[in-house]
MIDO-685634 format. One record per residue (C-alpha): x, y, z. Coordinates in steps of 0.05 Angstrom, whole numbers, plus 5000, padded with zeros to 4 digits. Layout:
residues N
XYZ...
//
This chain:
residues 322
075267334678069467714693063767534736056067814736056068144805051167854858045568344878047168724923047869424947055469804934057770454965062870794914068071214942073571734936077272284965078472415039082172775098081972595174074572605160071772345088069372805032068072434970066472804893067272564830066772874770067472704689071272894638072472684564078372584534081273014471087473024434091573724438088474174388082473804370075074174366069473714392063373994385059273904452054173444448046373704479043873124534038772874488037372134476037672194399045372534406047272024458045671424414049571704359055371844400054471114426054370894354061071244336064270984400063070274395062270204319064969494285062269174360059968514356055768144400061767904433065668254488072168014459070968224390071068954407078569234401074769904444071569514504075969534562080668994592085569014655091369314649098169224689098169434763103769764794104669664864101770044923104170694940106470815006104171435051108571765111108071505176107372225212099072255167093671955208090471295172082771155180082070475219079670025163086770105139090169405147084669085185083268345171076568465179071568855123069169415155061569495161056570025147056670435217050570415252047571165254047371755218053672305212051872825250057573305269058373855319061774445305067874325297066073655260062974145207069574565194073273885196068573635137068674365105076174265106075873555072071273665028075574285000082373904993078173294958074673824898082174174891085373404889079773314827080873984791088573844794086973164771082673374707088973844684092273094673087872754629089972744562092072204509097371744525097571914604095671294636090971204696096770944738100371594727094372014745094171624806100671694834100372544811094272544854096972064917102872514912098673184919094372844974099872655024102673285006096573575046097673215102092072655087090172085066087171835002081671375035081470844977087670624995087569965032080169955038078169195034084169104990082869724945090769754924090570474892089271214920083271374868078471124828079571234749073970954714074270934638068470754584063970264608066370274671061070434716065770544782071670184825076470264765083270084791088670504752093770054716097370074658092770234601093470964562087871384554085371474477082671994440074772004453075971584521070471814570074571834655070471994724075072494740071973144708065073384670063573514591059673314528053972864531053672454589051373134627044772824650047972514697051273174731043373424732040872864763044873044823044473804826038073654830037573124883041773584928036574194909031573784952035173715002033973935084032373745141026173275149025973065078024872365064031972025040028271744989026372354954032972394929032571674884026171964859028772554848033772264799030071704773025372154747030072604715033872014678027871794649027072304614032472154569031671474577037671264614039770764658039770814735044470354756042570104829047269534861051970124886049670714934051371304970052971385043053771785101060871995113065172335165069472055226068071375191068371175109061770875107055671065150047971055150044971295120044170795051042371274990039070904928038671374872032771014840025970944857025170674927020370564987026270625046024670985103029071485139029672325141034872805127038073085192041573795216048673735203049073105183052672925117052872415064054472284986050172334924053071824874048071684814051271214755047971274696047870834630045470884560044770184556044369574608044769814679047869144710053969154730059868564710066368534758072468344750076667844773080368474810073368404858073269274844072269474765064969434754063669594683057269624644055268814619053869024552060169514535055470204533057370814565056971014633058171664678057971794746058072464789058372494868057973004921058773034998052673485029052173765092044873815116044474515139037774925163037675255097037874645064044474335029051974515036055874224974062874095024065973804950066974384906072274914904
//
């Protein structure tokens, strides 16, 4: 059964290497052969595609045949011994947000160069998958597979429980999505690659990282988004964040992508994610018993895109795109 979530501030996650480079794309699913016409990011379009998508919905979750619902999960996949696993792996203990920003030297720099390369060519490989019938579980394992083939590995795996390698998240589901057993449909919406309307959300970022360098105020970026979103009236949803990243999965510092009064600047070389989720409808989040999938409480659609940046005297370094 699903619970409302408590609030409280999330960092989403995927991708990695011996250092963590996270990205995440969107992509909408199509039968072979069929011509969708792509949609302009305008409210007006995105309420009719809404419409189409959850027509027949009543005002009850469990009246909707299209709302999603847990699938089966297979078990974990296991990685070689000879690939280096971050620390969090097996520990009893949840691992905390690390005290300090990522700032790298160097060679810390070509290390998250190197990361954040294998993590965008994991993500193109994975968008070649997605098609009708394929289920999330089998996207997983094609990806785990392609990871450990690269000598690293896929940082979801084990982190506070997370049993699977990526993230798939389908619909309404904002982020977290554990693959399983459910096939994709025709019209599905997946975080895994970018199309039709939900492209707000890819602006949103690409412009949060355009204001990026060094001494700018962290908090520019929420603004930066917020204000954007607003425009076509979407949702920003808030309870989960971005983060620094690097030699650890989660580091300061904490980025809200909405309106915000933190304090805290943008340092040379350090690096961090850019995560905004956005909604056309409710922005809280409901999980699920799993304690991962967080999907929208009212069944509307939701996208997500996500960078790693490198702060760099220029400005921004995009480490997650090939």
């Amino acid at each position: 059964m699903a619970t409302s979530s408590s609030p409280r501030l999330l960092s989403s996650f995927l991708g990695d290497r011996l250092l963590s480079a996270s990205a995440r794309p969107l992509l909408r699913v199509a039968a072979p052969g069929s011509r969708r016409v792509a949609y302009q990011a305008t409210r007006t379009l995105c309420n009719l595609v809404d419409v189409l998508f959850n027509r027949g919905q009543s005002d009850k979750p469990g009246d909707n045949p299209r709302r999603l619902r847990p699938g089966k999960v297979s078990p974990r996949l296991s990685v070689p011994k000879h690939i280096q696993r971050p620390p969090y792996v097996n520990a009893r203990q949840r691992p905390g947000l690390s005290n300090g920003p990522e700032i790298h030297d160097e060679r810390g720099i070509e290390r998250m160069r190197a990361s954040g390369k294998l993590a965008a060519q994991v993500l193109k490989f994975a968008g070649t998958l997605v098609k009708p019938g394929i289920t999330t579980d089998e996207i997983d394992k094609a990806v785990h597979q392609m990871i450990v083939d690269n000598g690293a590995y896929p940082s979801p795996l084990g982190y506070c429980g997370f049993p699977k390698s990526v993230c798939t998240s389908v619909n309404e589901c904002i982020c977290h999505g554990i693959p399983d057993s459910r096939p994709l449909e025709d019209g599905d919406i997946i975080n895994i690659d970018v199309t039709v309307y939900l492209n707000v959300t890819r602006e949103c970022l690409d412009k949060a990282i355009s204001i990026c360098a060094p001494g700018v105020e962290i908090k520019q970026i929420g603004r930066t988004i917020q204000n954007h979103a607003d425009k076509f009236k979407f949702g920003v949803v808030r309870q989960f964040v971005g983060h620094g990243v690097g030699q650890v999965f989660h580091a300061e510092p904490v980025v809200l992508h909405f309106r915000n009064s933190e304090w805290g600047r943008m340092t040379l070389n350090q690096t961090f994610t850019i995560e905004p989720m956005l909604t056309v409808g409710s922005i809280n989040p409901v999980i699920w018993s799993d304690d991962w999938t967080a999907v929208t409480e009212d069944g509307s659609l939701s996208a997500q895109f996500e960078h790693t940046i490198l702060i760099t005297e220029d400005g921004a370094e995009i480490l997650t795109q090939c």
